[in-house]
FIDRENVEX-590552 format. One record per atom (N, C-alpha, C): residue in three letters; y, x, z. Coordinates in steps of 0.2 Angstrom, whole numbers, plus 5000, padded with zeros to 4 digits. Layout:
BEGIN
<site Ala <Y X Z>>
...
This chain:
BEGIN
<site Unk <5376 4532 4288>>
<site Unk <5373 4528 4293>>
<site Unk <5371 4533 4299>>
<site Unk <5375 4533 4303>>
<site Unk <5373 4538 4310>>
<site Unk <5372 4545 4308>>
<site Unk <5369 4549 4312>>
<site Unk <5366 4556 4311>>
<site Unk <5362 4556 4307>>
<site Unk <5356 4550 4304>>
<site Unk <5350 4552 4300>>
<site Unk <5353 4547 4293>>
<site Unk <5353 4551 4288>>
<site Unk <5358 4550 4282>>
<site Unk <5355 4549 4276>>
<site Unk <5346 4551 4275>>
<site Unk <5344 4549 4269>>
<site Unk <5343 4544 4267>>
<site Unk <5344 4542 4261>>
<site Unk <5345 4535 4257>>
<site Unk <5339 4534 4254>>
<site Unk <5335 4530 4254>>
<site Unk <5330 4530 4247>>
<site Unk <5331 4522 4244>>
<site Unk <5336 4520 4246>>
<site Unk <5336 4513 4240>>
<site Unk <5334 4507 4243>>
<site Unk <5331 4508 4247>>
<site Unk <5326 4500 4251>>
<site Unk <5331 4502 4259>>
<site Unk <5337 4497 4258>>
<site Unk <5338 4497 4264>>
<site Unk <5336 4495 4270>>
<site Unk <5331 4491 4270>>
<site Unk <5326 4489 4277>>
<site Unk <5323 4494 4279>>
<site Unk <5320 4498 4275>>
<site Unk <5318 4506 4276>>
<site Unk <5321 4513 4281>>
<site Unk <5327 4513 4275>>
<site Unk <5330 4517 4277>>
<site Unk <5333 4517 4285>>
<site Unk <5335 4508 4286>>
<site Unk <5339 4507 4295>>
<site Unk <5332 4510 4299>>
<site Unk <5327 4507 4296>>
<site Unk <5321 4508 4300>>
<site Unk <5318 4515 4302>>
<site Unk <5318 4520 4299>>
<site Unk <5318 4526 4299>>
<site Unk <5324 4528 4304>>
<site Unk <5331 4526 4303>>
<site Unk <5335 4530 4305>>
<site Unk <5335 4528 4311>>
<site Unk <5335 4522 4315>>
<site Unk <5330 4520 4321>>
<site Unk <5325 4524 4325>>
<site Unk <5320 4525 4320>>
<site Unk <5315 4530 4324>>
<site Unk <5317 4536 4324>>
<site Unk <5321 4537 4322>>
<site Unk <5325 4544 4320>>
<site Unk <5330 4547 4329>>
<site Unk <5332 4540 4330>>
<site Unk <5337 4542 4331>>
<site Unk <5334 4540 4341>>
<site Unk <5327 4537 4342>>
<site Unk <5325 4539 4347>>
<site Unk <5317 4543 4352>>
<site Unk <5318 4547 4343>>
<site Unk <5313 4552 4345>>
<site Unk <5314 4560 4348>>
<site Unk <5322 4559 4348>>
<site Unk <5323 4565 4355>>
<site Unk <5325 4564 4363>>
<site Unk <5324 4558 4362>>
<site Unk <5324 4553 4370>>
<site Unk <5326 4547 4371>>
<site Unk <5326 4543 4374>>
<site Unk <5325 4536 4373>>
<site Unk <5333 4534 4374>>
<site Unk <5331 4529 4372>>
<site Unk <5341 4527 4369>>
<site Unk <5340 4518 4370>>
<site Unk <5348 4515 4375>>
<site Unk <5347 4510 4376>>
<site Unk <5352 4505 4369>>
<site Unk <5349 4499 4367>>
<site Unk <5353 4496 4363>>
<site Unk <5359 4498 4359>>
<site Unk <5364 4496 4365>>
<site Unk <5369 4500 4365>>
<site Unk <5369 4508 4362>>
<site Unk <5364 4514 4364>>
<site Unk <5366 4518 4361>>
<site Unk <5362 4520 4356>>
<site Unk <5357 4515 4353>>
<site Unk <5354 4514 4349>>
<site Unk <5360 4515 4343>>
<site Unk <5363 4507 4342>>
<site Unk <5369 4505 4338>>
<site Unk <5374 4512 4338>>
<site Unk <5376 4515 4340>>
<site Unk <5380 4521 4342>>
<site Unk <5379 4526 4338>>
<site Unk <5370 4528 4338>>
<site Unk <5367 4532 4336>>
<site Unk <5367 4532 4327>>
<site Unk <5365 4526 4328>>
<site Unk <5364 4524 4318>>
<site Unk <5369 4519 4316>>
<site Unk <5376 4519 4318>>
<site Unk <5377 4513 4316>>
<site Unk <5378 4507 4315>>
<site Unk <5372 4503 4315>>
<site Unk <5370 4499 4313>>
<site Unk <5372 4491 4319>>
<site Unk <5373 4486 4315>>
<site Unk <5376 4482 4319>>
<site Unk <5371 4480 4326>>
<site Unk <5374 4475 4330>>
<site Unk <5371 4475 4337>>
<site Unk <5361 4471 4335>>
<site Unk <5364 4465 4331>>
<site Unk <5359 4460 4329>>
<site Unk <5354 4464 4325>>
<site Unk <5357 4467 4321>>
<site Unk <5350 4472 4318>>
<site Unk <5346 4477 4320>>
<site Unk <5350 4480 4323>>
<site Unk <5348 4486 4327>>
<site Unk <5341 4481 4332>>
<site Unk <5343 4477 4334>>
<site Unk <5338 4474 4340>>
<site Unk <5332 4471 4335>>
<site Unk <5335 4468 4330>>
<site Unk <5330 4463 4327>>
<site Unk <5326 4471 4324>>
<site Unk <5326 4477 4320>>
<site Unk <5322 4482 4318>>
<site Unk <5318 4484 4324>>
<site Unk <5322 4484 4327>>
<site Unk <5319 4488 4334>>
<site Unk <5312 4485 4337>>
<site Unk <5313 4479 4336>>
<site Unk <5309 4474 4340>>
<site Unk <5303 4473 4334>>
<site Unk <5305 4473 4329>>
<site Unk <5299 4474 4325>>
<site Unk <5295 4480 4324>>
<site Unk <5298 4483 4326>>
<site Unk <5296 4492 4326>>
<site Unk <5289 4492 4332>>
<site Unk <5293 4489 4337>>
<site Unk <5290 4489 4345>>
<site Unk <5280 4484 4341>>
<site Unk <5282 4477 4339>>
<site Unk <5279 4474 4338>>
<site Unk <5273 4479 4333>>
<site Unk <5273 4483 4329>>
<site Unk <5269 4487 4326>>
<site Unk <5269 4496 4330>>
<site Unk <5271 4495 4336>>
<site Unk <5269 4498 4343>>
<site Unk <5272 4506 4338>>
<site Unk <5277 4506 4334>>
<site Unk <5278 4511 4331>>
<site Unk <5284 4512 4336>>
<site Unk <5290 4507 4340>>
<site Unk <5292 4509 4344>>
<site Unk <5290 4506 4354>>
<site Unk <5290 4508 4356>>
<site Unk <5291 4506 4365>>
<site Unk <5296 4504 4368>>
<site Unk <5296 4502 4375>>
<site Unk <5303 4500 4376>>
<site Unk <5300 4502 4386>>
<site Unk <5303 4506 4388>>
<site Unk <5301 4508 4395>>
<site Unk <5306 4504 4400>>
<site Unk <5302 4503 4407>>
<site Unk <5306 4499 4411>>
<site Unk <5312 4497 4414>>
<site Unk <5315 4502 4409>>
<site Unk <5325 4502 4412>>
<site Unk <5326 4499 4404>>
<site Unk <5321 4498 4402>>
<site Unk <5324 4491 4392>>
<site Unk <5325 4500 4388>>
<site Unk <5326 4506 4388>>
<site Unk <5328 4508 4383>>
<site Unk <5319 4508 4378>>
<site Unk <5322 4513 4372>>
<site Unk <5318 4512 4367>>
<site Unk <5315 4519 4365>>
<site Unk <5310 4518 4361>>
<site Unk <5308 4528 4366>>
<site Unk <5302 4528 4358>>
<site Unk <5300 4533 4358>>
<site Unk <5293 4531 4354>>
<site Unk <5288 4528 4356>>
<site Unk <5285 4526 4349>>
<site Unk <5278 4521 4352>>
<site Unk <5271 4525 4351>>
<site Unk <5266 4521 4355>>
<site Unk <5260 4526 4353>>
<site Unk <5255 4526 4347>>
<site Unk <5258 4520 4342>>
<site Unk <5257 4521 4334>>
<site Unk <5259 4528 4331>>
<site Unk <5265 4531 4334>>
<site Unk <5267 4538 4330>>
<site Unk <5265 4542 4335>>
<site Unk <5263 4544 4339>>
<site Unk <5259 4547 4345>>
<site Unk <5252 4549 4340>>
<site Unk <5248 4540 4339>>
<site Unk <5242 4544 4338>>
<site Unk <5242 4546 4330>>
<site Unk <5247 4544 4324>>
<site Unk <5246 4549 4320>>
<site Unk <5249 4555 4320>>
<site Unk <5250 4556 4326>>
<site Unk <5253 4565 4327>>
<site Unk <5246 4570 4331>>
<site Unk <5240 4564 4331>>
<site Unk <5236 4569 4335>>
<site Unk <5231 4574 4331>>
<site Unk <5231 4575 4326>>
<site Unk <5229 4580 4322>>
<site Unk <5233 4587 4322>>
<site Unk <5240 4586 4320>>
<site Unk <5243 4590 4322>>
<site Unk <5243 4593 4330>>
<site Unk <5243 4591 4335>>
<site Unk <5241 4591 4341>>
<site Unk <5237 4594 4340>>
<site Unk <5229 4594 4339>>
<site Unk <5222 4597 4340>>
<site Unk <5223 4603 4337>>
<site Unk <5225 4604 4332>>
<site Unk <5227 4611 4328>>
<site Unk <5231 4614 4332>>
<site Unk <5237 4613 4335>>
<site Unk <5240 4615 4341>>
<site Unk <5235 4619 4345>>
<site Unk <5231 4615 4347>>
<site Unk <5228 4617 4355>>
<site Unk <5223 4621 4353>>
<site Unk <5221 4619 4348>>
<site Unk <5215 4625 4344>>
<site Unk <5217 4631 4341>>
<site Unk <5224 4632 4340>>
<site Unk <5226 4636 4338>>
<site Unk <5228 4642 4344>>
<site Unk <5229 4638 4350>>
<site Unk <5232 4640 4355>>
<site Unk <5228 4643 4360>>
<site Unk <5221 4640 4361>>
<site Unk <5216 4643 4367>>
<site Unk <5216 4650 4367>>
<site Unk <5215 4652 4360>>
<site Unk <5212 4658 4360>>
<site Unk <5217 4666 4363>>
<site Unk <5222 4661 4359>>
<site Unk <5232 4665 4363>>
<site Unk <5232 4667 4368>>
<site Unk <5231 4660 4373>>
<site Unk <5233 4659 4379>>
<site Unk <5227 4662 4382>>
<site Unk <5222 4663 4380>>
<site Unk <5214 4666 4384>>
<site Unk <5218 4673 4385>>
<site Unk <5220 4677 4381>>
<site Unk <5221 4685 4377>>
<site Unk <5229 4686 4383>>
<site Unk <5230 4682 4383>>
<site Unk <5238 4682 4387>>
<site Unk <5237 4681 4394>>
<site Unk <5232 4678 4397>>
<site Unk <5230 4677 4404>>
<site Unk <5227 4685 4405>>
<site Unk <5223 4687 4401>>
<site Unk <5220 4694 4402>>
<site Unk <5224 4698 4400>>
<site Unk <5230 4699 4398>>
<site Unk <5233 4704 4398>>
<site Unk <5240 4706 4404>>
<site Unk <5242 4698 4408>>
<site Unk <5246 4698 4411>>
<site Unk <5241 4698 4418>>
<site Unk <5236 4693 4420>>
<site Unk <5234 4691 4426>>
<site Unk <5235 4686 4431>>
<site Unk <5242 4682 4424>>
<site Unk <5246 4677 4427>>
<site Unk <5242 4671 4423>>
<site Unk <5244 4662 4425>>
<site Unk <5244 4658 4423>>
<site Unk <5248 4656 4416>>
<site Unk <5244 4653 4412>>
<site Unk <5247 4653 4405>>
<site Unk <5246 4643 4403>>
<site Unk <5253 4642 4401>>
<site Unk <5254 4635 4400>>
<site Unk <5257 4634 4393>>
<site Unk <5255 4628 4389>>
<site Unk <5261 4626 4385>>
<site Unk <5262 4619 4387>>
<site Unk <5268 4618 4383>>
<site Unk <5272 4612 4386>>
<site Unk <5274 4610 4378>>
<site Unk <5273 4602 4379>>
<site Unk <5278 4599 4373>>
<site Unk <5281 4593 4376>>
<site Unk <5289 4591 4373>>
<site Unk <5291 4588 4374>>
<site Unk <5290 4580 4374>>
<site Unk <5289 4576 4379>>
<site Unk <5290 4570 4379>>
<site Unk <5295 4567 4383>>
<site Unk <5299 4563 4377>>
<site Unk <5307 4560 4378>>
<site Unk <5310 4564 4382>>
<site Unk <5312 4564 4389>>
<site Unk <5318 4569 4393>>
<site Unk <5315 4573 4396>>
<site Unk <5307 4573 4397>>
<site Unk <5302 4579 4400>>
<site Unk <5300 4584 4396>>
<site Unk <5295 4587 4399>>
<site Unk <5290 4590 4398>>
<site Unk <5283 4591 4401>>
<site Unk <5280 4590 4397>>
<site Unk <5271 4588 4396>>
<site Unk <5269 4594 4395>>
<site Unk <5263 4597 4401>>
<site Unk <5259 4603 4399>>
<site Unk <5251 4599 4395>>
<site Unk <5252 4601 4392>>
<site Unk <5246 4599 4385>>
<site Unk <5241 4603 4383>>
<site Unk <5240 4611 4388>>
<site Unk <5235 4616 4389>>
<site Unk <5237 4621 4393>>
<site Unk <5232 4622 4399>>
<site Unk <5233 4628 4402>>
<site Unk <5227 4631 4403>>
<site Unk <5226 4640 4405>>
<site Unk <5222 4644 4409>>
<site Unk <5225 4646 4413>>
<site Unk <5218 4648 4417>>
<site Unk <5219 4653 4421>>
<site Unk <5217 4658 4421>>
<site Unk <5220 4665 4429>>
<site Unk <5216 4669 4429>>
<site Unk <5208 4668 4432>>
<site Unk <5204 4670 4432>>
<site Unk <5196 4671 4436>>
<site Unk <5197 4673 4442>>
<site Unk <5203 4676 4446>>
<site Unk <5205 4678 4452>>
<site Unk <5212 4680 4455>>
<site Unk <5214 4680 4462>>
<site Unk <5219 4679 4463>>
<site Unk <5224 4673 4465>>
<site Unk <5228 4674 4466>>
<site Unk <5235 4669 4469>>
<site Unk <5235 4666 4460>>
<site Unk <5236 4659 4460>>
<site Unk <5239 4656 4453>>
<site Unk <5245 4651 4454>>
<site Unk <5247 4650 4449>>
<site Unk <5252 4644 4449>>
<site Unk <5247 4638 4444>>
<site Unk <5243 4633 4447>>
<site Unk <5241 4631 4443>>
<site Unk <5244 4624 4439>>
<site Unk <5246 4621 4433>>
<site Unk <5249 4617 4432>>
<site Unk <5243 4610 4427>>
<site Unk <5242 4606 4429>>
<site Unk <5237 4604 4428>>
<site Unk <5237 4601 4420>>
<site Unk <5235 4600 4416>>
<site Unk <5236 4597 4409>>
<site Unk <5238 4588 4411>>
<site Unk <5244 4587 4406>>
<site Unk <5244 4578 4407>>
<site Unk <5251 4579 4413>>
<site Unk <5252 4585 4417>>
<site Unk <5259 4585 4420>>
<site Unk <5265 4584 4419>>
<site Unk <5270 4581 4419>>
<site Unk <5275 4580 4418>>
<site Unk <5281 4582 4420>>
<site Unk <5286 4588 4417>>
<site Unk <5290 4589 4422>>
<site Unk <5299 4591 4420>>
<site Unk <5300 4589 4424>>
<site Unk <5309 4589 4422>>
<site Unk <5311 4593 4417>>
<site Unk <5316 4594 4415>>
<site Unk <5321 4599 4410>>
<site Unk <5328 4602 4412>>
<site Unk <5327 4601 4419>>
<site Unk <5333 4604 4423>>
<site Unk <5332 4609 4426>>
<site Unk <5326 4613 4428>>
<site Unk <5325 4618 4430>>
<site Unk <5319 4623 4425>>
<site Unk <5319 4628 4427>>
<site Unk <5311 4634 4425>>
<site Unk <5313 4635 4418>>
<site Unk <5308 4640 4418>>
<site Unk <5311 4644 4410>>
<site Unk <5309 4640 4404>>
<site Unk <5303 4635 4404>>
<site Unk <5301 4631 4399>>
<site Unk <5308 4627 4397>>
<site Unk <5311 4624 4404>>
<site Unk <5316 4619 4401>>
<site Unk <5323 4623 4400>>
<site Unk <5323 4628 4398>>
<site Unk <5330 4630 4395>>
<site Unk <5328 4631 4387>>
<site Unk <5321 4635 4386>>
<site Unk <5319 4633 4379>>
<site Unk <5319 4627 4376>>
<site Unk <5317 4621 4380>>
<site Unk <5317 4616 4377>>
<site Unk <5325 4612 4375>>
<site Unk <5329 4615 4380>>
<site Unk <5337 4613 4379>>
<site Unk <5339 4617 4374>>
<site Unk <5337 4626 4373>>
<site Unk <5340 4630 4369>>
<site Unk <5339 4629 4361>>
<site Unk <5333 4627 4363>>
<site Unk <5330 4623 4352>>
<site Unk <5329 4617 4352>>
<site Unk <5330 4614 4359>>
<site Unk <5330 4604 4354>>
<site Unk <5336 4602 4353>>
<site Unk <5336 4595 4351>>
<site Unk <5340 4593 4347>>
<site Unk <5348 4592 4354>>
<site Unk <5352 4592 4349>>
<site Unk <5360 4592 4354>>
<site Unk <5360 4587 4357>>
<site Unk <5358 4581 4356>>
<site Unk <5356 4575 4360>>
<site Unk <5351 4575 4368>>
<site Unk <5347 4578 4365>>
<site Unk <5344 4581 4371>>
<site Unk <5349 4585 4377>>
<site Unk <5351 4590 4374>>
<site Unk <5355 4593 4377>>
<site Unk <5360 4591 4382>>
<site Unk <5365 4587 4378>>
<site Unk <5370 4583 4380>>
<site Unk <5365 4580 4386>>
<site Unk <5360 4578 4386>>
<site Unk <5358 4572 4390>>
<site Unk <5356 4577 4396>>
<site Unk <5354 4579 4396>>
<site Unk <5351 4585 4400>>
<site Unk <5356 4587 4405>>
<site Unk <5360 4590 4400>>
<site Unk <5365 4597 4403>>
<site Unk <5370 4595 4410>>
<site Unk <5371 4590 4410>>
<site Unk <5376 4589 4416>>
<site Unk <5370 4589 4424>>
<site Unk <5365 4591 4423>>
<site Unk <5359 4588 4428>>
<site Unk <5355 4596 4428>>
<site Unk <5356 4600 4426>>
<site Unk <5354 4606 4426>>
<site Unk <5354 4610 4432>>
<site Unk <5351 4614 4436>>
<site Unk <5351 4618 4441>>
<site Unk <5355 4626 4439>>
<site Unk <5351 4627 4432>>
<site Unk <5354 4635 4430>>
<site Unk <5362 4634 4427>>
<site Unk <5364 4639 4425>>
<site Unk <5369 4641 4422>>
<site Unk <5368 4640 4414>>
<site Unk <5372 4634 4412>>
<site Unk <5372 4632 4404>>
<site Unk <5373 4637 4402>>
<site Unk <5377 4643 4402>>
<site Unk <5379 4648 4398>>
<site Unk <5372 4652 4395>>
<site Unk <5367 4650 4402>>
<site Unk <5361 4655 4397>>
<site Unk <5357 4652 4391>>
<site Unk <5357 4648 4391>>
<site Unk <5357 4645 4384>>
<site Unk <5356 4649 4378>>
<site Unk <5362 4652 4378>>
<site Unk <5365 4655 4372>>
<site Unk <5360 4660 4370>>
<site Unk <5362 4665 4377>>
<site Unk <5356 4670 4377>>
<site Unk <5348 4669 4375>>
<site Unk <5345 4664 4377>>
<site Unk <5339 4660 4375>>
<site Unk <5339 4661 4368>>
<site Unk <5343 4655 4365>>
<site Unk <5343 4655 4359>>
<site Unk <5340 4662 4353>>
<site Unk <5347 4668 4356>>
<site Unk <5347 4672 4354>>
<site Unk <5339 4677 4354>>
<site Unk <5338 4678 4361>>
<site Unk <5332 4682 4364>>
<site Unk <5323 4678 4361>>
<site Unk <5323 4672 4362>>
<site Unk <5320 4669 4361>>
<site Unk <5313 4669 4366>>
<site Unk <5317 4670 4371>>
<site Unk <5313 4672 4378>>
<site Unk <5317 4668 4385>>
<site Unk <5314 4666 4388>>
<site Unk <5317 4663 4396>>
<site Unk <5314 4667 4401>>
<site Unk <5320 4665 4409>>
<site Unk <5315 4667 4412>>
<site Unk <5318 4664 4419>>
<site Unk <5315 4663 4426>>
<site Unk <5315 4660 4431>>
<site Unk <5312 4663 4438>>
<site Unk <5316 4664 4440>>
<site Unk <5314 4665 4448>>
<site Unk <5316 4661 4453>>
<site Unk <5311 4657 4455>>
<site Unk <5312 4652 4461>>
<site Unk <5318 4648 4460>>
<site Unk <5316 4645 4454>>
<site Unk <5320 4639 4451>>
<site Unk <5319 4633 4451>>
<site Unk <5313 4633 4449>>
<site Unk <5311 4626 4451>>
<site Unk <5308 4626 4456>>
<site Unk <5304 4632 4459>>
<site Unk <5300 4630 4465>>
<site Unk <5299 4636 4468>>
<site Unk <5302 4636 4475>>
<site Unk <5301 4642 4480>>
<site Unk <5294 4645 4478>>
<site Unk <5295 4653 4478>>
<site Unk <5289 4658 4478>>
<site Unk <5284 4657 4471>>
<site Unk <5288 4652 4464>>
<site Unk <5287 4653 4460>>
<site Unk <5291 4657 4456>>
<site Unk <5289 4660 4449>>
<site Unk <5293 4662 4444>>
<site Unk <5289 4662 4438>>
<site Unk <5291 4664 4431>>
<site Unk <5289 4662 4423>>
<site Unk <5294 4667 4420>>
<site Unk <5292 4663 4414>>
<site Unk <5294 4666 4409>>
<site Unk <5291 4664 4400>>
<site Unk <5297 4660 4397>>
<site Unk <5292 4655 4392>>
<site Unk <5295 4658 4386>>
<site Unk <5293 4656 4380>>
<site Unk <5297 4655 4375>>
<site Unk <5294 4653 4367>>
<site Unk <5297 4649 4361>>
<site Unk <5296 4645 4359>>
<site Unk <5290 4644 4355>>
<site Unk <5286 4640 4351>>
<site Unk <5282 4640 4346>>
<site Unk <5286 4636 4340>>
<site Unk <5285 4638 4334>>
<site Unk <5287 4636 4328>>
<site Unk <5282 4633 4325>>
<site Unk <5284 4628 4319>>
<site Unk <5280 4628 4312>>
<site Unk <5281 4633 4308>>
<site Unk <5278 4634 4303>>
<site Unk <5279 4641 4297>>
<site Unk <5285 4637 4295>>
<site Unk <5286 4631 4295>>
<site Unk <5290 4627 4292>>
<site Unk <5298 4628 4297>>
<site Unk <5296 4631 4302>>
<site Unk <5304 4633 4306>>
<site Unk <5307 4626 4313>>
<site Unk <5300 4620 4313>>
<site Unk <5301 4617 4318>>
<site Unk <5297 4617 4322>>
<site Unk <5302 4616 4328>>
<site Unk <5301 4620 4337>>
<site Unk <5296 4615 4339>>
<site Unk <5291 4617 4340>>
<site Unk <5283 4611 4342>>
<site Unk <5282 4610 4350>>
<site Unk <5284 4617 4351>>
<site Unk <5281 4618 4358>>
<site Unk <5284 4625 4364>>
<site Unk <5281 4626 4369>>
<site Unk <5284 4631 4374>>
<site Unk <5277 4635 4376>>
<site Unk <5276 4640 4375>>
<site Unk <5272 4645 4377>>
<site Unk <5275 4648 4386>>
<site Unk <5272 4649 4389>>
<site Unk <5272 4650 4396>>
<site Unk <5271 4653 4400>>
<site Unk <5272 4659 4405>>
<site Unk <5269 4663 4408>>
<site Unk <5271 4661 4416>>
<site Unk <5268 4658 4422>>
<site Unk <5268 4658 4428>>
<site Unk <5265 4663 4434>>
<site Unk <5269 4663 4438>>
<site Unk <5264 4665 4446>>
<site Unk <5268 4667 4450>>
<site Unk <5267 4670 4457>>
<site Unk <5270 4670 4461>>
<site Unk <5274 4676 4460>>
<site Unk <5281 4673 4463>>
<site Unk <5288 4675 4460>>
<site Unk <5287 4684 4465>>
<site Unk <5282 4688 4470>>
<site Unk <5282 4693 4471>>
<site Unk <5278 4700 4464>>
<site Unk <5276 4694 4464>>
<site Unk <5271 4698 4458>>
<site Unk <5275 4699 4451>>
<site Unk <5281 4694 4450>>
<site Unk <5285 4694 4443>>
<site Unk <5293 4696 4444>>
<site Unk <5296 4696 4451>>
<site Unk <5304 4697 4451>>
<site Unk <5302 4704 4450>>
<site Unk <5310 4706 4449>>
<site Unk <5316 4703 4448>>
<site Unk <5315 4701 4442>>
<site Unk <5313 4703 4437>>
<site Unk <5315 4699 4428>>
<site Unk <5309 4698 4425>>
<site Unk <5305 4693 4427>>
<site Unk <5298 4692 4424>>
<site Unk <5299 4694 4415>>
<site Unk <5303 4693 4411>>
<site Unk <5303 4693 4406>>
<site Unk <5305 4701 4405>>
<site Unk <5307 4706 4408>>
<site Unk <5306 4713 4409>>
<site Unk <5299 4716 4410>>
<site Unk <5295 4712 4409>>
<site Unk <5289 4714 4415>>
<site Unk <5283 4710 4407>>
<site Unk <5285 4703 4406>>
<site Unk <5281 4702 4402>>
<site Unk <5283 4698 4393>>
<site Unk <5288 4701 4396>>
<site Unk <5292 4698 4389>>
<site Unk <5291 4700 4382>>
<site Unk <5288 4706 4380>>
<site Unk <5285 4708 4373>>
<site Unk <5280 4705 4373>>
<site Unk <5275 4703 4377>>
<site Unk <5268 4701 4376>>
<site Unk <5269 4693 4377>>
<site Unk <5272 4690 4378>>
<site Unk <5273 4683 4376>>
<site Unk <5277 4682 4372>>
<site Unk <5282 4683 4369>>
<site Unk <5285 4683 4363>>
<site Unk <5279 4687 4358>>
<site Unk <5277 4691 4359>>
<site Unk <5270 4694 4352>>
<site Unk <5266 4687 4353>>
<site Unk <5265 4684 4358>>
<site Unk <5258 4679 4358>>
<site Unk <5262 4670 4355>>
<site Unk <5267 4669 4358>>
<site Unk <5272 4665 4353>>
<site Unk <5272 4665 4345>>
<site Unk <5273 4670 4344>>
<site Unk <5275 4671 4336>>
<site Unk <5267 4672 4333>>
<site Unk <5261 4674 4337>>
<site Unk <5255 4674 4333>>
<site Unk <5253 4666 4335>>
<site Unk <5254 4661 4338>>
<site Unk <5252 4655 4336>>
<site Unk <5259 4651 4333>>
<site Unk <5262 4653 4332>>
<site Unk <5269 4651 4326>>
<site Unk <5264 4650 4319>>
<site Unk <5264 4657 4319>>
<site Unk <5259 4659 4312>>
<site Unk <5253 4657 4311>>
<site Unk <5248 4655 4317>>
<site Unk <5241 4652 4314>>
<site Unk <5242 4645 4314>>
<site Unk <5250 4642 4313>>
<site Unk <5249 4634 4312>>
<site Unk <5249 4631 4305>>
């Protein structure tokens, strides 16, 4: 059935899972719902719609189907452990670069900064918490492209500003970087957070004015954001 293949025996369960499965990397209409898993047109709509009804799925104004804020709020513990894990990261990373420090987690085709600091002084790139911002541009969105799901990618990649070939590099480096990509006389440089368990939660993030970080922001601060990345990987 689709890409999501575990069977446990109850098959009202299993289409249902594979459902939420299959629009928890970005919202998916009917049609690519059915595609996605499967499953006939009547069914897909009839589980979907009952999903919605127990607000476990949502359905946004162009009809597709997306997650609901039933699984939202029981992913908010895990969330606070994030952030509380993250303060202390991002406090020690502000001080040692002088730049602004973001993360970011994905929702559906964006990305939501979910905690930031600043520096106490100076020129800042400030990004507010609760922000929402594309996946086509900055160093946050090639992370997001380079570890989330192919779905995601696929969906993304034809709308991109950068060169899809860096990708690759990402993957491998596990570091991004960006000069006046997404916004004149900015520049970054992000890269991923994990579970212990080896799944991608989040985007750690370095900004500021692109004088201060060209030409290779990630030459300049690229060991002390990947050390600060992988020490809140590890305190989750």
């Amino acid at each position: 059935m689709g890409q999501y293949s575990a069977v446990s025996g109850i098959k009202v369960l299993d289409r249902s899972v594979a459902i939420m499965m299959a629009v928890a990397p970005h919202p998916l209409s009917l049609t690519e719902l059915c595609e996605t898993t499967g499953l006939p047109r009547a069914t897909a709509h009839r589980l979907a719609t009952a999903l919605e009804t127990h607000r476990i799925l949502a359905r946004g104004e162009d009809g597709r189907w997306t997650t609901g804020p039933a699984l939202t709020s029981l992913g908010t513990g895990s969330r606070d452990q994030l952030l509380d894990a993250a303060r202390p990261i991002m406090a020690a990373l502000v001080d040692t670069t002088g730049e602004s420090v973001q993360l970011y987690q994905l929702t559906g085709t964006s990305r939501t900064c979910v905690a930031a600091q600043e520096p106490p002084v100076g020129l800042q790139n400030t990004v507010p918490v609760g922000s929402q911002l594309a996946l086509t541009s900055g160093s946050a969105a090639k992370v997001f492209l380079a570890f989330g799901s192919p779905q995601l990618r696929d969906t993304i990649l034809p709308d991109v500003t950068f060169d899809p070939s860096d990708l690759a590099r990402v993957e491998a480096e596990r570091v991004s970087e960006s000069v006046a990509e997404r916004e004149v006389g900015l520049a970054s440089l992000s890269a991923p957070v994990f579970t212990p368990a080896g799944r991608f939660v989040a985007v750690l993030s370095v900004s500021g004015p692109s004088e201060r970080l060209r030409p290779h922001p990630a030459e300049k601060w690229g060991a002390a954001l990947t050390d600060a990345a992988e020490a809140l990987s590890r305190s989750l």
